[in-house]
C-alpha positions in Angstrom: -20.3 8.9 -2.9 -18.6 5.6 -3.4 -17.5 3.7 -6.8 -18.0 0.3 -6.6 -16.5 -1.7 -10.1 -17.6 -5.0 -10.2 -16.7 -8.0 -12.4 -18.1 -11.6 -12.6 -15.0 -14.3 -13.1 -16.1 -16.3 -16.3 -15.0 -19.1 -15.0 -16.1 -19.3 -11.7 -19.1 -17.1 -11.9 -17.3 -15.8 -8.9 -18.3 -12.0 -8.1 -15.3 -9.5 -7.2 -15.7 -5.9 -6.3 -13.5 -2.9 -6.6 -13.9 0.4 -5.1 -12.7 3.9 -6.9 -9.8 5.5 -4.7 -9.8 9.6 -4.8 -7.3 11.0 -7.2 -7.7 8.6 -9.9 -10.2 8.9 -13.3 -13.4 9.0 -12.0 -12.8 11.9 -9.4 -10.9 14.1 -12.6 -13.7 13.7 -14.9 -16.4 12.6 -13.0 -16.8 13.5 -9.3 -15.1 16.9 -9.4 -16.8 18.3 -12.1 -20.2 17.5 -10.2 -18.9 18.8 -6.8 -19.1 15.2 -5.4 -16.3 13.6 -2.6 -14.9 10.3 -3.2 -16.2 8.6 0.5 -13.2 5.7 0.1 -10.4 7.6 1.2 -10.2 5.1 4.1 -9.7 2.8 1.7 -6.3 4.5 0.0 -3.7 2.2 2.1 -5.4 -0.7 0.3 -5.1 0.5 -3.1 -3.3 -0.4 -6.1 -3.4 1.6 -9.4 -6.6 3.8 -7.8 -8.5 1.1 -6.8 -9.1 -1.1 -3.6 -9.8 -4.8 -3.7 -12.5 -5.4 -1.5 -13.4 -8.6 0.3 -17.0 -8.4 0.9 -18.7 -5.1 1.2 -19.6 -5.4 5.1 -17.3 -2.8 5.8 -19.6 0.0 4.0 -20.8 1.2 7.2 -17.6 2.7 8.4 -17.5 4.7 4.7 -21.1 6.0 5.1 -21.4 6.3 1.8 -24.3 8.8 0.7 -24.9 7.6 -2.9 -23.2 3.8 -4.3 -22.6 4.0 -7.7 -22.2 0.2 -9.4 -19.8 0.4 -12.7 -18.5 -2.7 -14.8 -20.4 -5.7 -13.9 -23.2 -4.3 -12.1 -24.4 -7.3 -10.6 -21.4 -8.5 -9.1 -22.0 -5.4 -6.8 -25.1 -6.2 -6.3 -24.3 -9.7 -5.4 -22.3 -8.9 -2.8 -24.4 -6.2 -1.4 -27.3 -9.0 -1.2 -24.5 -10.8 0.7 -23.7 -8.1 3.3 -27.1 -7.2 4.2 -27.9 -11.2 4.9 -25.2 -11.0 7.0 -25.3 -7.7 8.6 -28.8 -6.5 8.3 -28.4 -3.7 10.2 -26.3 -2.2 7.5 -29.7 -1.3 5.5 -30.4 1.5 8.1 -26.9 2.6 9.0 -25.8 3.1 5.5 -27.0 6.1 3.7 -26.8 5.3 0.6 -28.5 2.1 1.2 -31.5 3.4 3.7 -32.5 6.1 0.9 -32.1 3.9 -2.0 -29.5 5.8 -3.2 -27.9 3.0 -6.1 -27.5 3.8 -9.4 -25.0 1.4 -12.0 -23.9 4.0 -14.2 -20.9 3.5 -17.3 -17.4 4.7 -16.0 -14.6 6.9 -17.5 -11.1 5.7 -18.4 -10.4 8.8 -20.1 -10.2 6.8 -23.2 -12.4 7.5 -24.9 -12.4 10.8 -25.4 -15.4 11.2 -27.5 -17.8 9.3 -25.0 -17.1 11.8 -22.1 -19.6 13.8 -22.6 -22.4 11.5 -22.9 -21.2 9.5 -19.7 -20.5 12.8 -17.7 -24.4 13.5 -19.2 -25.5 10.2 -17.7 -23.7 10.7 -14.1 -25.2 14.2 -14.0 -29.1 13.1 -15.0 -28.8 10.5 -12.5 -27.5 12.7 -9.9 -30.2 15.3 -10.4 -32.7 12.2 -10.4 -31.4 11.4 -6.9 -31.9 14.9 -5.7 -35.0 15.4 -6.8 -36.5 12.4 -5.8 
């Protein structure tokens, strides 16, 4: 699975994309508890603060990711995943998470806000069984 954050700069309308590094929040309360790996290990000589900074998302092929989840801005992700695939279409069939529809923008986890945990953990969880199932 892969964590993509996105966020839209006001100003620019610019789109800019994050990914979710193991170790950090969202594989503590999120990942682990579901029994889900964290596919942007590769990514961990990039990262600052648990995250990398990603330039365009043409390089998802070499994560293989099996399931993108989109946090933040949702549609930043998406933007740049529109980009990608006009770019490299071939990433559509290579990608697993892309040739099985596997996409899902779900709310992320800080740790907080204690209080909301449960309902977001609720939400990763329905949408994973929703994925399996379907």
């Amino acid at each position: 699975m892969l964590i993509l954050d996105g966020r839209v700069e006001e100003n620019t309308a610019q789109a800019f994309v994050r990914a979710h590094l193991p170790g950090g929040y969202a594989d503590d309360f999120l990942l682990t508890p579901l029994g889900v790996q964290n596919a942007a290990g590769p990514l961990a000589d990039q990262g600052v603060n648990g995250f990398a900074a990603l330039v365009g998302l043409d390089g998802l092929q070499a994560l293989r990711p099996d399931v993108i989840v989109m946090t933040g801005e949702s549609d930043a992700v998406q933007r740049q995943l529109a980009e990608a695939l006009a770019r490299h279409p071939d990433l559509a069939g290579s990608v697993p998470a892309l040739a099985n529809h596997a996409l899902v923008s779900l709310p992320a986890y800080y740790d907080s806000a204690v209080v909301d945990y449960p309902l977001i953990l609720g939400r990763w969880a329905a949408a994973f069984t929703s994925l399996i199932e379907g």
